[in-house]
C-alpha positions in Angstrom: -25.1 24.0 41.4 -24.4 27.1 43.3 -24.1 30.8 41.6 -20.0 30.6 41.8 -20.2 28.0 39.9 -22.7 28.7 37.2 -20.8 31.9 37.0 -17.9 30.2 36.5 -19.2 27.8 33.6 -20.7 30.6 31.7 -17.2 32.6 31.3 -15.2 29.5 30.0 -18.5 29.2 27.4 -17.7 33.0 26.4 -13.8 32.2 26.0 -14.2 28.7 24.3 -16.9 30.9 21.9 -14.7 33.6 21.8 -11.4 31.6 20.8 -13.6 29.7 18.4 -14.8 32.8 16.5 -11.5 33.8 16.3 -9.9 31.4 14.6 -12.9 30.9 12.0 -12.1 34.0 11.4 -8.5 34.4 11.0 -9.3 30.9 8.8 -11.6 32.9 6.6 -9.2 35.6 5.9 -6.5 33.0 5.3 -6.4 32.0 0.8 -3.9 29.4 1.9 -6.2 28.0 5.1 -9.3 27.9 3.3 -8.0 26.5 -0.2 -6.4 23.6 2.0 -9.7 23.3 4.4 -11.8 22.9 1.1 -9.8 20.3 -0.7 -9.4 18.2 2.6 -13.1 18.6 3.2 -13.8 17.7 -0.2 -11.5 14.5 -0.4 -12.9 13.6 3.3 -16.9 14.0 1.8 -15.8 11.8 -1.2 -14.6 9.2 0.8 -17.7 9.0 3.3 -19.9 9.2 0.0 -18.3 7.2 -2.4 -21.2 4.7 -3.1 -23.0 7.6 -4.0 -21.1 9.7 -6.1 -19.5 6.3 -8.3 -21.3 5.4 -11.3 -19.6 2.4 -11.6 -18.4 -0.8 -9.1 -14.6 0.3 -8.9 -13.6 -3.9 -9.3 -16.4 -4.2 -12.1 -14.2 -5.3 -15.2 -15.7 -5.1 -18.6 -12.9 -5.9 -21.7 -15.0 -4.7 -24.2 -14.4 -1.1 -22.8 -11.1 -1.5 -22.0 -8.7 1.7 -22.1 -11.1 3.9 -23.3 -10.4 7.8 -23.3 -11.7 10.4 -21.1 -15.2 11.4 -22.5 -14.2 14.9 -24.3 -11.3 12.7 -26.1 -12.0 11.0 -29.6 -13.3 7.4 -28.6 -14.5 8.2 -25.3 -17.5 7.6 -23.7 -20.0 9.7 -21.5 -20.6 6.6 -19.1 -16.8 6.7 -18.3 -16.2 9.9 -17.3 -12.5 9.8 -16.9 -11.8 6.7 -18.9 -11.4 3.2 -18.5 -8.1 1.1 -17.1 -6.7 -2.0 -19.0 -9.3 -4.4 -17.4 -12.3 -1.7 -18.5 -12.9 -0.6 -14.7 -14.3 3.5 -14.6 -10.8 5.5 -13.4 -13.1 8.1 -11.9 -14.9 5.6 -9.7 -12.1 4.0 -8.2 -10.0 7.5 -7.8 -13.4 7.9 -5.6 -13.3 4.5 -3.6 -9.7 4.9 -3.6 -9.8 8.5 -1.4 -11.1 6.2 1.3 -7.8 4.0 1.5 -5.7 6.3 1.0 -7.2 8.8 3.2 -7.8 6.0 6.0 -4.2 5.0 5.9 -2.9 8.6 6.2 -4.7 9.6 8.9 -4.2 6.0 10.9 -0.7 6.1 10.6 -0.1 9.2 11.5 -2.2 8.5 14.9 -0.1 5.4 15.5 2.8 7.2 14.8 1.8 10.2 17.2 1.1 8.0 20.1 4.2 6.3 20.3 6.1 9.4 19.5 3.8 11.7 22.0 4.6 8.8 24.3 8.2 8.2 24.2 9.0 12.0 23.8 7.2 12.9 27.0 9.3 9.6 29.0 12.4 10.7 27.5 12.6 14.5 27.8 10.7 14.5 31.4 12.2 11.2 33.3 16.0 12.0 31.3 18.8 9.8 32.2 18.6 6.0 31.0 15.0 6.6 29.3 16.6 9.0 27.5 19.6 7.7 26.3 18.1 4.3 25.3 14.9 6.1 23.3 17.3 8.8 21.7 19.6 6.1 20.5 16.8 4.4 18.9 15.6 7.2 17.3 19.1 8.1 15.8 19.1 4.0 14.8 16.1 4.6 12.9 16.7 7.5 11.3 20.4 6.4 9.9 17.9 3.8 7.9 15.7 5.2 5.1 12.3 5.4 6.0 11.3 3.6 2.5 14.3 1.2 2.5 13.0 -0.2 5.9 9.0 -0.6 5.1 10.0 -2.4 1.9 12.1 -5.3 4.1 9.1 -5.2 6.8 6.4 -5.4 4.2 8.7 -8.4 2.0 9.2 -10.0 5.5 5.2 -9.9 6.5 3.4 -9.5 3.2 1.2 -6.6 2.2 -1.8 -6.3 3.9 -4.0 -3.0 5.2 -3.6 -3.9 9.0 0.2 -4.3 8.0 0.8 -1.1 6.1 -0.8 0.9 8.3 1.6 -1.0 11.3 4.3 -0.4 9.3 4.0 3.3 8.6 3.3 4.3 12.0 5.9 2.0 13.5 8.8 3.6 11.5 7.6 7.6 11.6 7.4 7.7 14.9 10.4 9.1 15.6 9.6 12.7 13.9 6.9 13.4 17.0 9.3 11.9 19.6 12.0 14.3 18.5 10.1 17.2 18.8 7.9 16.4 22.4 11.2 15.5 24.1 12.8 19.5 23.1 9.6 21.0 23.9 9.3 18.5 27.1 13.0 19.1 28.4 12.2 23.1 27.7 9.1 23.0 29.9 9.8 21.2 32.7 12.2 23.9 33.6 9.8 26.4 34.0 8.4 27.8 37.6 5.1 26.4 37.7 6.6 22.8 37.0 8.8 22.9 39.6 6.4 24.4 41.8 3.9 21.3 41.2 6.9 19.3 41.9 7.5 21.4 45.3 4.2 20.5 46.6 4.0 16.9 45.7 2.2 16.5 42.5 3.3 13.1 40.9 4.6 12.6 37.9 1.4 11.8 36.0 -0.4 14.6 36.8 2.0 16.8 36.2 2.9 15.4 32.6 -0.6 15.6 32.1 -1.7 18.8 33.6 1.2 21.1 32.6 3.6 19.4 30.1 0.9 18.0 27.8 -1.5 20.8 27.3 1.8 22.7 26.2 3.3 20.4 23.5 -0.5 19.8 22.0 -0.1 22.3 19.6 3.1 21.5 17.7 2.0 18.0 17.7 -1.3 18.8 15.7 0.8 21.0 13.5 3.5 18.0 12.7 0.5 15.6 12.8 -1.4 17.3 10.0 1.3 17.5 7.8 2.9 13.7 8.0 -0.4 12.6 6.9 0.6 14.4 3.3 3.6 12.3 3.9 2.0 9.1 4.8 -0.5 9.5 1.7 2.7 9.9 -0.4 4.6 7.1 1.3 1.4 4.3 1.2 1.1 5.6 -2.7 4.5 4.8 -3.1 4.8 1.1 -1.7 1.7 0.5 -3.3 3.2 1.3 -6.7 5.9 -0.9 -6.3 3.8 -3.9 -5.3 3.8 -3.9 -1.1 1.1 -1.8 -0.3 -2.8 -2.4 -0.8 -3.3 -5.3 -3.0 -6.6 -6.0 -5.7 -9.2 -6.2 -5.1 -9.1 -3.0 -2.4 -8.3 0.1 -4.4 -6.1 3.0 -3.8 -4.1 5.3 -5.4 -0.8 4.2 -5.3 -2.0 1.4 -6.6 -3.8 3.1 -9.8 -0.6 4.3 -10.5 0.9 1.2 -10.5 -1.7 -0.4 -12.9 -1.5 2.4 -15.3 2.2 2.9 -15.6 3.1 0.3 -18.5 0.0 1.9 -20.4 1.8 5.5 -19.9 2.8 6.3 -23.3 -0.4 5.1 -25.1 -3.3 5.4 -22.6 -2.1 8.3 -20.5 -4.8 8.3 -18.9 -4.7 5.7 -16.9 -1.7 6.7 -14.6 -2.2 10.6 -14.6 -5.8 11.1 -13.2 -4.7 9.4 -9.8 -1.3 10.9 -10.3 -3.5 14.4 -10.0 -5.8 13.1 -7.2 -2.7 12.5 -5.3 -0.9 16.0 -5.8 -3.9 17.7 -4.8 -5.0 16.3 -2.2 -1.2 16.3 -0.7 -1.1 20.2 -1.1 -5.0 20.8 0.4 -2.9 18.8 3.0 0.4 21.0 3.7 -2.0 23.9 3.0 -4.2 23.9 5.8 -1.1 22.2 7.9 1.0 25.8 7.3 -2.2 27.9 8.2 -2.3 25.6 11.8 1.3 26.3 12.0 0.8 30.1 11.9 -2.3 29.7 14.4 -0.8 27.8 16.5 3.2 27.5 16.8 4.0 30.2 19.5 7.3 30.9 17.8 5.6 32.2 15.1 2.9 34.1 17.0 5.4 35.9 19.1 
């Protein structure tokens, strides 16, 4: 390797170092950025740990301890931190196991989802003419349907599974990324140093790649991070009504579910993974609106 190049290699070291320090910092100084990056990181630590932070098998039934109390209620028990559900499973053990469905889901989805929309945005706004029209119309079909309305008829139609929910949720939310890549795609390729690639005789590919790509990245991971708050709300949701995850996989959505006949005497049951939900959705949009100020270049300018 000659000097040049060492050279070279060194300085994009100091900027990639330099950029990084940066936004660690600007992180740091951020309440919003750093409450949302320590409840994400906390929910994401749970899930990898689960079998060793749970006291309890989250499908264990027992019905001698059936709906018992939190502990610091009258009638509760230390071994059950959080309480017991109507079969006598620990709540706090399966809000734990249940972090890595719901989590897994949310972040699957949303990938699915992204692909197809990053895809399909990038066709439409760069090629134009019939891609367009024909993707555009099928994103206007979609979104005359609601979102939930159509998942329930897919899920009745194919049954509830994990593969399936995950299939269906980033099947029908891809429209959101292909929106947005298409404007930012039609905007760029108007710019000089597109049509200068084009002057020379880059192809297509490389050009989508090199220069279109690289400039759409960052609105992407901005609208990325916060749909997964929306998938985790939407996969809590069909599992509550019966087509999401089914026993004897746990999630949230479907703790809810379980607990929401026992609402008025065993509260207990419903509200813990009611809470998990909330704040893990809001540790979500958190750090999602701190990468929006960072990276959205209508808000830096």
């Amino acid at each position: 390797m000659t000097q040049a190049s060492e050279t070279t290699i060194n300085q994009q070291k100091g900027v990639a170092q330099s950029s990084f320090r940066k936004l660690a910092t600007r992180l740091f100084r951020s309440k919003t950025g750093m409450t949302g990056l320590v409840i994400v990181m906390t929910v994401i630590l749970m899930a990898v740990f689960a079998p060793l932070l749970a006291q309890h098998d989250p499908a264990q039934t027992n019905v001698v301890d059936r709906l018992l109390p939190p502990s610091w209620s009258e009638g509760g028990s230390p071994e059950f931190l959080l309480g017991t559900d109507n079969l006598g499973r620990d709540i706090l053990s399966r809000i734990i196991y249940g972090s890595r469905i719901s989590l897994f889901i949310g972040v699957s989805a949303v990938l699915l989802a992204g692909a197809i929309g990053m895809a399909l945005g990038l066709i439409a706004g760069y090629y134009g003419k019939v891609w367009d029209f024909v993707i555009m119309r099928t994103v206007d079909a979609l979104l005359a349907i609601p979102n939930i309305l159509f998942m329930l008829i897919i899920l009745a139609v194919l049954g509830p599974s994990l593969t399936t929910l995950i299939l269906v949720l980033g099947g029908t939310t891809w429209v959101v990324y292909a929106r947005m890549v298409r404007s930012e795609t039609l905007s760029i390729k108007e710019r000089d140093y597109v049509k200068s690639a084009k002057a020379i005789g880059a192809k297509d590919f490389r050009i989508i790649m090199k220069y279109i790509l690289p400039n759409v990245i960052s609105s992407f991971i901005v609208i990325a991070t916060l749909n997964v708050a929306t998938t985790i709300i939407l996969e809590a949701s069909l599992s509550f009504l019966g087509l999401g995850i089914q026993p004897p996989d746990v999630s949230w959505g479907l703790m809810l579910s379980d607990g929401r006949e026992y609402i008025a005497t065993s509260w207990w049951v419903a509200t813990f993974p009611g809470i998990a939900i909330t704040i893990t959705v809001l540790g979500v949009i958190f750090l999602g609106d701190w990468l929006r100020d960072v990276l959205d270049p209508k808000i830096k300018e």
